[in-house]
N, C-alpha and C positions, 0 to 999 in steps of 0.2 A: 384544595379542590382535588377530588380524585380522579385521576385519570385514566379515561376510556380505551382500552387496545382497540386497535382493528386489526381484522384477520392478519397473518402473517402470510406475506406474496415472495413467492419464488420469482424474481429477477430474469436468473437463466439454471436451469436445473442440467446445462450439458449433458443430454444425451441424445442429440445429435451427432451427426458423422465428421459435423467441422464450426468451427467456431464462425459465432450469428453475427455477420458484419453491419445488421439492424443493431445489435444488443452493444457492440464493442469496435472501438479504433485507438488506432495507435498516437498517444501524445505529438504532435507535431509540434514547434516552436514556429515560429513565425521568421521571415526572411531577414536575416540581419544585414550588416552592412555590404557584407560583400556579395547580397542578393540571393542567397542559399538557404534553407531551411532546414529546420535537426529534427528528424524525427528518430523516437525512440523506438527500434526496432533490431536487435542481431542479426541481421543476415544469417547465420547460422542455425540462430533457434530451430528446434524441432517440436511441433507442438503437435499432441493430438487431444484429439476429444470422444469422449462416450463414456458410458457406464457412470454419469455423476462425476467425472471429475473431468480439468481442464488442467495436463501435462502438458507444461514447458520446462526442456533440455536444451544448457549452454553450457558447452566443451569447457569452453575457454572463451571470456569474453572481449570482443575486438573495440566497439564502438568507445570512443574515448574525446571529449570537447579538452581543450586547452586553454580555455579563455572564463568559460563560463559555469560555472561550479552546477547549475540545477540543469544544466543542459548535460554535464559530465556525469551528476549521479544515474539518472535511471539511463542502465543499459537498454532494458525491455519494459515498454510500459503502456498496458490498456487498460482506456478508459472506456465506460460506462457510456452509451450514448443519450443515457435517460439522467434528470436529476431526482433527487428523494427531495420533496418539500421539509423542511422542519418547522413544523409547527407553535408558531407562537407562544404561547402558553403549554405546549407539548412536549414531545418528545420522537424521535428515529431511533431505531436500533436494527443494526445493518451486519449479517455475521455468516458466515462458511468454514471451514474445515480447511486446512492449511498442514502437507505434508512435504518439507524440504531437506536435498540432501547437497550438501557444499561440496564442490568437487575442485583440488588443489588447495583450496582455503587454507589459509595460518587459523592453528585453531585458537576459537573462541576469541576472533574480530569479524566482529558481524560487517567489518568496514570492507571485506574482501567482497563483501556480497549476499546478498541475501533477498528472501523471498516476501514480499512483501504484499499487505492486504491495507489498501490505501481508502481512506474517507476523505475528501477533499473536496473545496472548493476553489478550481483554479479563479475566480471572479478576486475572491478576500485573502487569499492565499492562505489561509489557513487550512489543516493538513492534522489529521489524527490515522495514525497507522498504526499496524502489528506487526512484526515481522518473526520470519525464522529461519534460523540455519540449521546445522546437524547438530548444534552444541549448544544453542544460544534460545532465547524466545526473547525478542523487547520490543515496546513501546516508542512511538515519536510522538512527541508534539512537537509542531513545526507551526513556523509563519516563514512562507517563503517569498522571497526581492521579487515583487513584482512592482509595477508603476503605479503609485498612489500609498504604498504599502512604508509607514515611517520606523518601524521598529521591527526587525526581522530575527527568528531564532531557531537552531535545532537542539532539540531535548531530544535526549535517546535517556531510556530509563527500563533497568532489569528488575525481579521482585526473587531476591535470590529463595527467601523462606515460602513462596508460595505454591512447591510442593509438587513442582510438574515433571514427569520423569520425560528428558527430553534425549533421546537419540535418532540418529542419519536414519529420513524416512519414515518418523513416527508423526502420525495424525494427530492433531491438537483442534478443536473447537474453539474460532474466533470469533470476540463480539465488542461492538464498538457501537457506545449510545450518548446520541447526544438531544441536550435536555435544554431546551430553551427556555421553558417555565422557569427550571431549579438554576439556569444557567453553570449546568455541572455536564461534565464531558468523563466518560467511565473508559475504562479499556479492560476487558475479560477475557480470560482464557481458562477453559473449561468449565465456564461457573466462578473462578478465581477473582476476585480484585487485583490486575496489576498495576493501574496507576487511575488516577484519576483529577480533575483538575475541578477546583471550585469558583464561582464570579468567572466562568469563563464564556467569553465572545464568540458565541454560539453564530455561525453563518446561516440564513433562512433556507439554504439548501444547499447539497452535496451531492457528488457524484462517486463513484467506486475504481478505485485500481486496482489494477494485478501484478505486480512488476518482479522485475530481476533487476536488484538493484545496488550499486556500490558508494559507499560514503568516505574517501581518502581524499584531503582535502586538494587543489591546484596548489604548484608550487614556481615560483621561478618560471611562471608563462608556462606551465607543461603538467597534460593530468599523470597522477600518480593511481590511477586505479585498474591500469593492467599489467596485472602478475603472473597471467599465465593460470586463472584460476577462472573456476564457472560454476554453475551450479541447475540444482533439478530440481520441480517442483510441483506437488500437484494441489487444484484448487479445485473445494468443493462446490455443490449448490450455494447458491447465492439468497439468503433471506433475506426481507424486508418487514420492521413491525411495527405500524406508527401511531402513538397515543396521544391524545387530543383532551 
């Protein structure tokens, strides 16, 4: 059966003077036992907004969990306050412009940190990302530990022949679609095939992140993901395109 696009909808086209606390908040986890709550925020960060793009700068990143590995990775992390339906027999495709520059970083470990353009459904925990550093550009498929959730995983996954000339600060066109018809999940960069997943467990709806994010795993009760390193990033308009 062929399927029908509808128009493509700009999300947030940031050119406002400050980021839309309608359009966007910041991951919060819920109170654990010792009654506190994590939310994913730097203290630090300096964000601005205008001209199309949404600039977030970290020095050096402080926020560090010791217990809890998805609570330790995203230093900075907003969400979407709207979700994208995914269409039964359809498709979503959800994509922006992503320019990151790693600052202290060990080169070429995206585990130091990096800039991320998150497709997710905190409900199913399933998780289709892009990310990018000054040296790097990769893929996540993720199912992440939440309750009810039996088999959990992260895939990080690079496409070294596919040709993209990547250095600190250079803009790259990200797109991320997922096909519930074909039940196929794609990840694009520039127009490129970087990875792609087939028979896969399509969630009926997603929401969008922005994050600054580190993936070093907890060791010995204690996070290992602050080095003294940080990083810059700018995000472009946010599209939406959904075929039925």
């Amino acid at each position: 059966m062929t399927q029908i696009a509808s128009p493509t909808r700009t999300y947030d086209d940031f050119t406002g003077s400050r980021l839309d606390p309608a359009r966007w908040f910041h991951l919060e986890y819920p109170p654990g036992p010792d009654g506190t709550s994590w939310r994913c925020e730097e203290p630090n960060a300096r964000t601005n907004v205008g001209d199309g793009t949404l600039d977030i700068s970290i020095e050096r990143f402080e926020r560090a969990h010791d217990q809890v590995q998805i609570m330790d990775n995203p230093k900075h992390l907003l969400l979407s306050t709207e979700s994208f339906p995914v269409p039964a027999d359809g498709s979503v495709t959800i994509s922006l412009e992503i320019a990151a520059t790693s600052i202290n970083a060990t080169p070429r470990d995206y585990r130091d940190g990096f800039a991320s353009f998150n497709v997710l459904d905190m409900a199913s925990g399933w998780v289709f990302d892009l990310c990018a550093t000054s040296d790097q550009v990769i893929a996540i498929h993720e199912r992440l530990p939440l309750p009810g959730v039996d088999r959990t995983f992260t895939h990080v996954i690079e496409a070294p022949l596919a040709g993209l000339e990547i250095a600190p600060g250079l803009s790259h066109a990200y797109e991320v679609t997922l096909d519930a018809g074909r039940r196929v999940a794609e990840w694009r960069v520039d127009g490129r095939l970087m990875f792609d997943v087939a028979d896969a467990e399509i969630p009926g709806q997603v929401s969008v992140g922005l994050g600054l994010i580190t993936l070093h795993p907890i060791a010995d009760g204690r996070s290992r993901s602050l080095r003294g390193q940080g990083i810059s990033a700018s995000f472009g308009p946010i599209q939406v395109r959904t075929s039925s």
